[in-house]
C-alpha positions as CSV (number, residue, x, y, z in Angstrom):
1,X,152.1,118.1,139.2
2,X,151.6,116.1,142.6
3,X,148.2,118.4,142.6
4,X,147.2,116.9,139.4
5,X,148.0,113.5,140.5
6,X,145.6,114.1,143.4
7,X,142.9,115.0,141.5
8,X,143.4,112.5,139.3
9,X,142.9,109.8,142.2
10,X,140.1,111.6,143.6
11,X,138.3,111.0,140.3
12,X,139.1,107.8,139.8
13,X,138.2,106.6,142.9
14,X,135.1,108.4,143.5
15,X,134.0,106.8,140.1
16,X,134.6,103.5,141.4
17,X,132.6,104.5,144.8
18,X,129.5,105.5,142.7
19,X,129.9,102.8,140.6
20,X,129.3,100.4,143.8
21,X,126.8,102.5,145.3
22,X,125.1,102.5,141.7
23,X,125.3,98.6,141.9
24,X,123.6,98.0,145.3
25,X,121.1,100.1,144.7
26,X,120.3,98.2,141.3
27,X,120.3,94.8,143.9
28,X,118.1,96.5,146.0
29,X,115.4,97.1,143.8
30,X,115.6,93.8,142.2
31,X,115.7,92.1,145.7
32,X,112.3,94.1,145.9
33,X,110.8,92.9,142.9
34,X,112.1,89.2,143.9
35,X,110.4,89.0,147.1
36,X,106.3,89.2,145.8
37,X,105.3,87.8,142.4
38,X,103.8,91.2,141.6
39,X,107.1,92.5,141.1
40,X,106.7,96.7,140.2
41,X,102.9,96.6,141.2
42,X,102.2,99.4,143.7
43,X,100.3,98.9,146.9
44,X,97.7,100.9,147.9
45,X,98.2,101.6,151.1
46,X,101.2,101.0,153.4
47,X,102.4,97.3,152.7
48,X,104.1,97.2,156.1
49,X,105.9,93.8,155.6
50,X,107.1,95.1,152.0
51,X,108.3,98.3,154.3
52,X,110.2,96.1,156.5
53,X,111.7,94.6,153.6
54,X,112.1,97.6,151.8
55,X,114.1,99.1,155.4
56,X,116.2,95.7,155.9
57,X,117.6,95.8,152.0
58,X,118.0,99.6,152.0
59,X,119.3,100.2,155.4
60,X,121.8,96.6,154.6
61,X,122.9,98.1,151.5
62,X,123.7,101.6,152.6
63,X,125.7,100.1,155.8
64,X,127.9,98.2,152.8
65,X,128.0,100.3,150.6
66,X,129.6,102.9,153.6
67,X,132.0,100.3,155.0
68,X,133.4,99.7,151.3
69,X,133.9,102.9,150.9
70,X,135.7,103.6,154.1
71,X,137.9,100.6,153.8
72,X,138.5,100.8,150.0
73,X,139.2,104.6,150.0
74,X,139.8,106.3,153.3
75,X,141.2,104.0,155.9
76,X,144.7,104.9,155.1
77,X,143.7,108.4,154.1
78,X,145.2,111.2,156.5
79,X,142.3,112.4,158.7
80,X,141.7,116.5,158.8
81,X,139.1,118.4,159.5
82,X,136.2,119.0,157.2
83,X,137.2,121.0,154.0
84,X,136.2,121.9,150.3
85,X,138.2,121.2,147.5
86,X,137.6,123.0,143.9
87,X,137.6,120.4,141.0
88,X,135.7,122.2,138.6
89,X,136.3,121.4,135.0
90,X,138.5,118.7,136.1
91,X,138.2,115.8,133.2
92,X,136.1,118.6,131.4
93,X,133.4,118.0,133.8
94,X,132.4,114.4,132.8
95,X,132.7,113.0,136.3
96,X,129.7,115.7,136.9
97,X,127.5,114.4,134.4
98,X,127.8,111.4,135.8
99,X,127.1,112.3,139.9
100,X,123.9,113.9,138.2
101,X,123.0,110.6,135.8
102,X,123.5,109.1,139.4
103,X,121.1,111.2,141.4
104,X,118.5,110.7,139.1
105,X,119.0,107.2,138.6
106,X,118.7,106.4,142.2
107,X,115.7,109.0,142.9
108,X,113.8,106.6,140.5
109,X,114.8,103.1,142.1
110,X,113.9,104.7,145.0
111,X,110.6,106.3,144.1
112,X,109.7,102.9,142.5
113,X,110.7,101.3,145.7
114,X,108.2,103.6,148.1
115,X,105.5,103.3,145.6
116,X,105.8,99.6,145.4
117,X,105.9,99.8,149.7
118,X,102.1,101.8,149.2
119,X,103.3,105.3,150.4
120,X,101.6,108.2,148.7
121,X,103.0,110.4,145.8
122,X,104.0,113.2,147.8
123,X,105.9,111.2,150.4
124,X,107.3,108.6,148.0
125,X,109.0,111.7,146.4
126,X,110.6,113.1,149.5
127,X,111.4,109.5,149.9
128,X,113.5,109.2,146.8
129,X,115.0,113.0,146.5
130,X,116.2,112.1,150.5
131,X,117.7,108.9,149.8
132,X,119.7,110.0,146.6
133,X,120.6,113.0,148.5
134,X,121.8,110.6,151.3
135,X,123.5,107.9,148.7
136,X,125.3,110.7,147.6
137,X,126.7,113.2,150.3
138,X,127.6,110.2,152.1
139,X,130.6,110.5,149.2
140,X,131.3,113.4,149.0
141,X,131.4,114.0,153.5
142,X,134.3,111.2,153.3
143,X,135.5,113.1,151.1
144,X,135.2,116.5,153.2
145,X,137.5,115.0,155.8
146,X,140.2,113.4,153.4
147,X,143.5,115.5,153.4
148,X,144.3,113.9,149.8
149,X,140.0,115.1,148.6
150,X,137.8,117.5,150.1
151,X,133.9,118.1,149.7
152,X,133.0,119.3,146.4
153,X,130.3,121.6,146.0
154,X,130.0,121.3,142.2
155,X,129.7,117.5,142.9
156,X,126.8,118.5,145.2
157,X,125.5,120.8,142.8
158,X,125.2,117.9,140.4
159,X,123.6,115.7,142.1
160,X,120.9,118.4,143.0
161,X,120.7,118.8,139.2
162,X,120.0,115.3,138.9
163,X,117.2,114.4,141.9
164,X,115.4,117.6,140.8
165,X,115.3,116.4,137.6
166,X,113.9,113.5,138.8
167,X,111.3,115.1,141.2
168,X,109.9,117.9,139.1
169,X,109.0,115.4,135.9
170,X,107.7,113.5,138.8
171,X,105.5,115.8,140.3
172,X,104.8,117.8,136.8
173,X,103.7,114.9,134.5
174,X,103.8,111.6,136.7
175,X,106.7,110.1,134.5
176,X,110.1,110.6,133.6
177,X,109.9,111.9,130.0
178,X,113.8,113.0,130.5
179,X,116.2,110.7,131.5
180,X,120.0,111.4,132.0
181,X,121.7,108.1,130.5
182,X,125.5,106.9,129.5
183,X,127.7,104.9,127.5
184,X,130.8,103.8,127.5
185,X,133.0,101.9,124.8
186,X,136.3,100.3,124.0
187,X,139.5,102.6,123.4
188,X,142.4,101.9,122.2
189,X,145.6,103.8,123.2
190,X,149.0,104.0,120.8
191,X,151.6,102.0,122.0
192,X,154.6,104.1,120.1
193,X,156.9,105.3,122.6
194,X,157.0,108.5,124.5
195,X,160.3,110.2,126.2
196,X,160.5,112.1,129.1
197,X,161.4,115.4,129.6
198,X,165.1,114.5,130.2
199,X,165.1,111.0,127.7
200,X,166.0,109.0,130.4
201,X,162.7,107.3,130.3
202,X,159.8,106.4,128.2
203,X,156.5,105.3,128.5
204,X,153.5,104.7,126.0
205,X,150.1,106.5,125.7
206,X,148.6,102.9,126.6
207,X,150.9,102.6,129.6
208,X,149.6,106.0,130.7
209,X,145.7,104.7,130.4
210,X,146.9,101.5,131.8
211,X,147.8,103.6,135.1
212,X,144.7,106.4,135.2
213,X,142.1,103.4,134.4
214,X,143.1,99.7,134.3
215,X,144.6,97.5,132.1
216,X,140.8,94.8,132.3
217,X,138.4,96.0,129.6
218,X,135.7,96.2,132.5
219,X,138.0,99.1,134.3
220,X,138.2,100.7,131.4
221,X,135.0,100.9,130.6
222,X,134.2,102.4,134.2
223,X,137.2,104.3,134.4
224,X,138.0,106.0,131.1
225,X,136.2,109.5,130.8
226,X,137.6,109.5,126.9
227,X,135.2,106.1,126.7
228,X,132.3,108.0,128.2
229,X,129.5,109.4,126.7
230,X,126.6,111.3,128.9
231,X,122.7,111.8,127.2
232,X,120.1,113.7,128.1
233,X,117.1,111.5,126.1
234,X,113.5,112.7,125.9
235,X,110.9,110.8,124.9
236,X,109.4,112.2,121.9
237,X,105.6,111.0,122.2
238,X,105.2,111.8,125.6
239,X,105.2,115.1,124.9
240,X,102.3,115.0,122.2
241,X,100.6,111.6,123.1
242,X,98.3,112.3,119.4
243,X,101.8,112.1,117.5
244,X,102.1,108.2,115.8
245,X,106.0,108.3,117.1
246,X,106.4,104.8,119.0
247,X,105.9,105.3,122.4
248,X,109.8,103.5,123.1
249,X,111.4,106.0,120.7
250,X,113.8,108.8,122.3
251,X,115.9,111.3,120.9
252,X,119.4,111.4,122.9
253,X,121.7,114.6,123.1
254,X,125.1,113.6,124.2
255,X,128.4,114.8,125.5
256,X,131.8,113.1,125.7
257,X,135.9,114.3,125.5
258,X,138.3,112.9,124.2
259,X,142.6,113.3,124.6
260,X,142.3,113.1,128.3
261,X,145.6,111.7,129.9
262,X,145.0,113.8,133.5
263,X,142.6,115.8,135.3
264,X,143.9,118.9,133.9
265,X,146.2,118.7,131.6
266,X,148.3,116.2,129.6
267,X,150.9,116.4,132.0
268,X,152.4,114.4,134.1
269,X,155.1,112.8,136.4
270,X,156.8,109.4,136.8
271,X,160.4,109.1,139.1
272,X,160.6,112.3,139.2
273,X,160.5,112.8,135.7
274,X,157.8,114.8,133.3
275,X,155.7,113.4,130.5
276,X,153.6,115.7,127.9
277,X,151.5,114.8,125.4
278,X,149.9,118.7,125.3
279,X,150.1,118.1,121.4
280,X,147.0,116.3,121.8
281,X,143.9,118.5,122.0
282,X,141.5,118.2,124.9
283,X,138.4,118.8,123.4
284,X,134.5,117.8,123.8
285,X,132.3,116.0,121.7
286,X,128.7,116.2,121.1
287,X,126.1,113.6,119.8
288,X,122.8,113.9,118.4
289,X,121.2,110.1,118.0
290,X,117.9,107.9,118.5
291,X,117.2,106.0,121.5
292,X,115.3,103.6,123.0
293,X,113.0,104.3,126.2
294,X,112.4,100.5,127.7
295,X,110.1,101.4,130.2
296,X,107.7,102.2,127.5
297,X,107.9,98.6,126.0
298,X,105.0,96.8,127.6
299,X,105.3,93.1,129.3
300,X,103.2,91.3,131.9
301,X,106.5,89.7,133.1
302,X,107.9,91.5,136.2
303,X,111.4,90.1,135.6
304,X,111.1,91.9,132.5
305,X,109.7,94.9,133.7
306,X,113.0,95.1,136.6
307,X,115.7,94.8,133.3
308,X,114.0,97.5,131.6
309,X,113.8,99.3,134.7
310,X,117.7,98.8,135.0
311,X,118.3,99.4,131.0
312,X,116.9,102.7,130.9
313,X,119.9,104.5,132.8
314,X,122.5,102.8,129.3
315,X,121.9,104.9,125.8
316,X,121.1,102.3,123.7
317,X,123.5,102.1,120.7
318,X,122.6,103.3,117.3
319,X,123.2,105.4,114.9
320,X,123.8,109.3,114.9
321,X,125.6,112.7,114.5
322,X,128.8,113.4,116.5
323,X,130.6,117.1,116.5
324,X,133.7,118.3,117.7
325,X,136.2,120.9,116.9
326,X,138.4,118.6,115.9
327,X,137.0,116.8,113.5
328,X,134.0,118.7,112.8
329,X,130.7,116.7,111.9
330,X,130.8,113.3,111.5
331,X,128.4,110.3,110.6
332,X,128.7,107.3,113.3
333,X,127.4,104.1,112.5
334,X,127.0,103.4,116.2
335,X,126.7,106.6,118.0
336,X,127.7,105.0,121.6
């Protein structure tokens, strides 16, 4: 059980960790667009004060982004040397979904970013796969030489998954016509008591999420794999530009879980006394729902242009189809 507990905080935190990552990156590129009034224009050919500007944000958040991470996460960590540790399947691999969502997400800021500077196609794509690749194993390295983590190789394997993504739509068609997305909504846990394996305690399945996640909604939100919902969503017209589909019109594939209350199992330890809930069933969830592409929705306002950019990593909510072998099909009026 202490194992589980591990992995447990591994998860946790390393959401957190690409959560702020996630977040500087979004300041980056809108520092970018902020400092010229052409906003996402491209140069082109090398803009060397936009690449001194693009180098001071990038290089500033990266250094921040590092020394949070350290301080947050491992300065009170025991030091080893570097190892791997196996977390496959932990949280029904939703955490993985998400390192790829990630990757891809930051290959495009990035890609936008060296486009924007006036490097080439070519370069500005090794540009963005090497920064993502950077953003990330930066992570998962702190985590090599953590005695309570360890490097992940599915992690990495993810976030591969994700900057190819990126770069082969990139290099194929000259657009992302695929784009990993998420969602995440408010949960609410049952507050009827539950004894421990001896009765001499009890706690609540909202107590429980209180300690995995957070008691603020925001924490939740970030936290909770049973909120989270990952999409692949392809944009419909792209792929047949003589169809009359709206150009801003996707169709989103999803996958979520739900009855998660550890990384393995329901399971669990408090004083030195067990908790179950294994009565409830793990289980995943799929979704089949419209979505909305933003960066298809045309404006001459680069402020407008940035918040799209920055919109199209959410699934927009809105109807659709989820399955799971629980509860079999079902209609959702907001499939989120």
């Amino acid at each position: 059980m202490e194992y589980i507990n591990i992995c447990q905080n591994r998860v946790i935190s390393a959401l957190w960790r690409c959560f702020h990552l996630f977040v500087l990156a979004l300041l980056s590129a809108l520092n970018l667009n902020a400092v010229y009034s052409q906003g996402l224009s491209q140069a082109d050919t090398l803009n060397k004060k936009r690449a001194k500007t693009a180098i001071v944000v990038g290089a500033s958040a990266y250094a921040l982004a590092s020394a949070w991470m350290y301080t947050s996460w491992y300065a009170d960590s025991k030091r080893t040397n570097m190892h791997s540790f196996n977390d496959w399947n932990e949280w029904r691999n939703l955490d993985k979904y998400g390192h790829a969502t990630t990757s891809q997400y930051q290959s495009y800021l990035a890609y936008r970013g060296a486009r924007w500077i006036g490097y080439d196609e070519k370069r500005s794509l090794l540009i963005a796969s090497g920064t993502a690749m950077l953003l990330q194993s930066t992570v998962e390295i702190m985590d090599g030489f953590s005695a309570e983590w360890g490097f992940s190789w599915s992690d990495m394997g993810f976030n591969v998954a994700g900057i190819s993504l990126f770069a082969f739509q990139q290099a194929q068609w000259g657009e992302q016509r695929i784009r990993l997305k998420m969602s995440t909504q408010i949960k609410e846990y049952s507050n009827s008591p539950i004894s421990s394996a001896t009765g001499a305690m009890t706690t609540t399945l909202n107590g429980r999420a209180d300690d995995l996640f957070g008691k603020p909604f925001y924490e939740r939100l970030l936290k909770d794999y049973n909120q989270q919902t990952y999409w692949l969503s392809f944009n419909l017209h792209a792929f047949n530009r003589q169809s009359k589909v709206p150009a801003w019109l996707n169709v989103a594939i999803g996958v979520g879980a739900n009855n998660m209350f550890g990384g393995f199992s329901n399971s669990w330890y408090e004083e030195n006394d067990e908790y179950s809930v294994d009565h409830l069933i793990r289980h995943t969830q799929y979704y089949l729902a419209p979505d909305v592409d933003w960066t298809q929705i045309k404006t001459e306002s680069w402020f407008i242009k940035s918040l799209f950019d920055l919109m199209s990593v959410i699934k927009f909510p809105l109807p659709g189809l989820r399955y799971d072998s629980q509860s079999g099909m079902k209609w959702l009026w907001i499939a989120y």
